[in-house]
N, C-alpha and C positions, 0 to 999 in steps of 0.2 A: 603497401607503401611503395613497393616498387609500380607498380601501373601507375599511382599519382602523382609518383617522382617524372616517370618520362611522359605524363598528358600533359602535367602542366609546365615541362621543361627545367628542371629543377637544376640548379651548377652547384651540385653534391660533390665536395672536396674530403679526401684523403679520408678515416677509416668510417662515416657515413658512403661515403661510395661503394668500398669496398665490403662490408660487410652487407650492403641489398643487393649489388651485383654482380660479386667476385668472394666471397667468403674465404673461399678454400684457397685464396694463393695467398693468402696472409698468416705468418706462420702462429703469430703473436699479436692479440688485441692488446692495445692501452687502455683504453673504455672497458673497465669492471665484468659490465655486465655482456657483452658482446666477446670479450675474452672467455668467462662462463658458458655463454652458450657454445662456444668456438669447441670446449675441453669437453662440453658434454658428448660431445661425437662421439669422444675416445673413453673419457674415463667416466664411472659414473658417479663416483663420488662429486663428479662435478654437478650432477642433477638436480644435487641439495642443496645448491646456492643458488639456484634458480627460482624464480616467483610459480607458484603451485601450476597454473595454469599452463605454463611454458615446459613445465619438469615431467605434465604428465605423460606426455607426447614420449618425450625421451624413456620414459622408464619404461613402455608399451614397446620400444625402438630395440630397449636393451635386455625385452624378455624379462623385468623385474618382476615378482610375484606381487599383486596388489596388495596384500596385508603387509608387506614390507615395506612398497614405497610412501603408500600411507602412514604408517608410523614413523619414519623417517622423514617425511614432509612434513608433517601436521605443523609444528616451531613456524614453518614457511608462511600457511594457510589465513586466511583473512576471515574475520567470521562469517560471513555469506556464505565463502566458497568452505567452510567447517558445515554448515547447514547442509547446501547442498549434494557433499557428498555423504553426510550421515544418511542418508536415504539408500541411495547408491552401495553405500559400505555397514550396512545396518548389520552384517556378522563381525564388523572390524572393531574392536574396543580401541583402536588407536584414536580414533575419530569419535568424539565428541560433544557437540558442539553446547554452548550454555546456551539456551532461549530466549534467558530471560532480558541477557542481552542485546536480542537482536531488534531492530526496529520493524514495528508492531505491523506494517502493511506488507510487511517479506513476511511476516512471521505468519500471519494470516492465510497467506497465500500456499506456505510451506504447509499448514495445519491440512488445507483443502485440496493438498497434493497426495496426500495419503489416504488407503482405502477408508472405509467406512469400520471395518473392525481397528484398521490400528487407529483410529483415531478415541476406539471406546477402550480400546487397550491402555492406552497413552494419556488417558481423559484428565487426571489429575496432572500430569506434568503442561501438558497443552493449556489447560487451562492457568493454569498459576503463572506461567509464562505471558500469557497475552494480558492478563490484568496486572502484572507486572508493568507489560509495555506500556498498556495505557493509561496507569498510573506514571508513568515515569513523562510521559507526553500531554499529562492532566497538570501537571506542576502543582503549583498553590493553587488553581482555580479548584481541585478536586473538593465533590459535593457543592460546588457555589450555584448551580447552574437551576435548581430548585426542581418541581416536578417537570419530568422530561419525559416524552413519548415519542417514537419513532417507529418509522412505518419503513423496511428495511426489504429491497427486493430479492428475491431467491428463484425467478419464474424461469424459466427455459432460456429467455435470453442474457442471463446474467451466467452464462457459459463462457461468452467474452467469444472472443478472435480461434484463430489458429496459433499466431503471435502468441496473444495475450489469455491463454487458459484460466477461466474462472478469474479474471482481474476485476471483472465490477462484482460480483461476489465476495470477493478477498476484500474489498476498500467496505463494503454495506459488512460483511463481518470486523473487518478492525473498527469502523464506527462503532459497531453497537457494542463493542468493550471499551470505547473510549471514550461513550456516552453514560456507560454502566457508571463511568472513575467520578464523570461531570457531574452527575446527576446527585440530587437530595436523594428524590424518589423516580424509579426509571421504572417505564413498561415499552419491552419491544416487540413488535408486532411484524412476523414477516408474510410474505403476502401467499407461501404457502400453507401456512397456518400451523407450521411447526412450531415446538415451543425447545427444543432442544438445539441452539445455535451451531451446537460445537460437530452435528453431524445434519446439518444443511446439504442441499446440493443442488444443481440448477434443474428447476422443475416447475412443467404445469404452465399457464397463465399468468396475468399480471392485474388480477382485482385491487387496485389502488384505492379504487374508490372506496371500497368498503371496508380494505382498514383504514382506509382517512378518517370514515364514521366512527367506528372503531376505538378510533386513537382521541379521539375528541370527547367522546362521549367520558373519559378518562379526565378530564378535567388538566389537564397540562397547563405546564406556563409556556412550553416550547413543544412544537411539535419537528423533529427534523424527516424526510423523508428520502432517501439512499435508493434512486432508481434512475432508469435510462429513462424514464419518460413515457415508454407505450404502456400506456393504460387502454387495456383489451379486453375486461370480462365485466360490466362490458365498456365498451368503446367511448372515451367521455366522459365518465362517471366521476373521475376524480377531478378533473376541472370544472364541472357543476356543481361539485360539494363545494370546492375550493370558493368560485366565486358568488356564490347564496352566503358560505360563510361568513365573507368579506361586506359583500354588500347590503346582506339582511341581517345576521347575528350579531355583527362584530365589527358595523362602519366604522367603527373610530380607533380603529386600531394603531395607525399613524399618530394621533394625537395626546390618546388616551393613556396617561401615564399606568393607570390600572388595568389595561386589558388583560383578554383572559388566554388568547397563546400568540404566541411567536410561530410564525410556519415560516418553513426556511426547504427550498428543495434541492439537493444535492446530485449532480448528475456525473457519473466516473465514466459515461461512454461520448467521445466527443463526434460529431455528425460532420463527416467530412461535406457531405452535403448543399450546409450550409455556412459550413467552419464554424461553430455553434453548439451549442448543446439543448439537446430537446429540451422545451420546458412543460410546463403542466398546467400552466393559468397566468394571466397578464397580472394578475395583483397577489401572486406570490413571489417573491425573490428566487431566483434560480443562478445556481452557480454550477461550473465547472470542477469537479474535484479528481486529482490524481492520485493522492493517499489519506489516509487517512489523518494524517496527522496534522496535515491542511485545516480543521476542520475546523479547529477553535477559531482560527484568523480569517476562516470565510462566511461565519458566523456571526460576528464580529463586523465585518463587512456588511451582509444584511443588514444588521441594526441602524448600522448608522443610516445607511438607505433609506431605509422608513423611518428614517427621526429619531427612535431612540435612543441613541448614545449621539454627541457632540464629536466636534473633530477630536479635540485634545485625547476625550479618553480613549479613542480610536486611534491615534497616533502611540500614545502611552502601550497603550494594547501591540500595536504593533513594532515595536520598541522592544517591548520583552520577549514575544516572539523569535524576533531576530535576533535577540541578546544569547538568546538558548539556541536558538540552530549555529549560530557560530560557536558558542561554548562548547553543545556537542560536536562537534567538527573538529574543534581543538582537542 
């Protein structure tokens, strides 16, 4: 705050000035929370009116023993930042956070932060927690969505960033519990060829194409596929399935109130490249997805693309959407 106060020349009047660039000659804040921090210097009971993030610095400052400022905070703590340190403070009973409440693409990513024994340690709480989420992000539509198959990447480069640890892995795992809620009848297919979700990890190659055959040969009404796009093993394959599907098995797919699936491709890694997101085939739908919980309303989107749904129910659709992100919000 202070460097963009004097880049951009800012005329900061009375306890904004003073407290980014004179704190200490001011004996007494009026502003709440700049008073607070003013007291936490001295006293530390002032620590506990502070927001978690801010308190922990000071309690590190004042030698507090961590099982204490943690119990003593936790009232403060937001549930992220309850998640987050449950990890961190896993011998602290002060700290505990509910799961079931968190929202399903933190939760995802929290599950795929933990080694591979806690997570078979934990398997029943983990798991009852994420179809929690995704039921609670399923709404009314749960079970509407009929037979549903999904071809879910886990290949080496679903590690993600340095930033972004296992982020395209965390969104193709909250998908596929949030496909599980959608779904009549679900079958997920990852392209490591594991069958156990819950202890995934980024690995191997990216054979698309063959579970695209895979997933089809399944008889699906929707097929959704949760990957960056490089199809490697090999090179191609799943955009030649895609478009033989399209133009040999299944031309009328646009038109055809009966057809036999919906292919829909989901990409969580976005290609600074070509500010873009890789896609897989010119006559599949490709979207952009940053969580999972996007997923109903990018779906949703597709369809109307290809004809399927008309504006209104797609407006309607996206009406309720909003109605629930602002509810939850409230």
């Amino acid at each position: 705050m202070k460097v963009a106060a004097r880049h951009a020349h800012l005329r900061l009047r009375g306890e904004q000035r003073n407290f980014l660039f004179a704190p200490f000659t001011v004996t007494a804040f009026t502003t709440p929370i700049f008073e607070q921090w003013r007291r936490a210097h001295f006293a530390q009971a002032a620590i506990y009116e502070l927001p978690y993030t801010v308190a922990e610095g000071f309690a590190a400052l004042h030698g507090i023993p961590r099982e204490t400022f943690l119990e003593r905070i936790e009232p403060r703590m937001t549930r992220l930042e309850r998640l987050r340190a449950q990890t961190s403070a896993a011998k602290v009973e002060a700290v505990r956070a509910d799961l079931r409440e968190m929202p399903l693409t933190r939760l995802a990513s929290y599950a795929l932060s933990l080694t591979l024994d806690e997570r078979s340690a934990r398997r029943a709480e983990l798991t009852e927690a994420l179809r929690t989420a995704a039921r609670r992000v399923a709404g009314a539509a749960r079970g509407s969505w009929g037979r549903v198959a999904a071809v879910l990447d886990d290949s080496y480069s679903a590690l993600g960033s340095g930033q972004k640890r296992r982020r395209p892995l965390a969104v193709a795992l909250a998908s596929h519990y949030l496909l599980e809620a959608l779904a009549k009848e679900y079958t997920p297919l990852w392209t490591s060829g594991r069958t156990d979700e819950l202890l995934t990890y980024p690995s191997g190659p990216t054979p698309l194409g063959a579970r695209i055959i895979d997933a089809l040969e399944t008889g699906p009404e929707r097929l959704l596929i949760v990957s960056d796009g490089w199809d490697n093993a090999p090179p191609g394959l799943a955009a030649d399935v895609l478009r033989i599907w399209r133009t040999r098995l299944d031309p009328g797919h646009r038109l055809a109130p009966g057809q036999r699936v919906m292919i829909v491709h989901l990409n969580p890694v976005y290609d600074a490249g070509d500010f873009d997101v890789r896609r897989l085939a010119p006559t599949v739908p490709t979207a952009g997805i940053r969580d999972a919980e996007d997923l109903p309303a990018l779906v949703e989107l597709a369809r109307f693309a290809e004809g399927r749904v008309g504006l209104p129910k797609l407006r309607a659709h996206l009406d309720d959407r909003t109605a629930r992100f602002l509810g939850d919000r409230a």
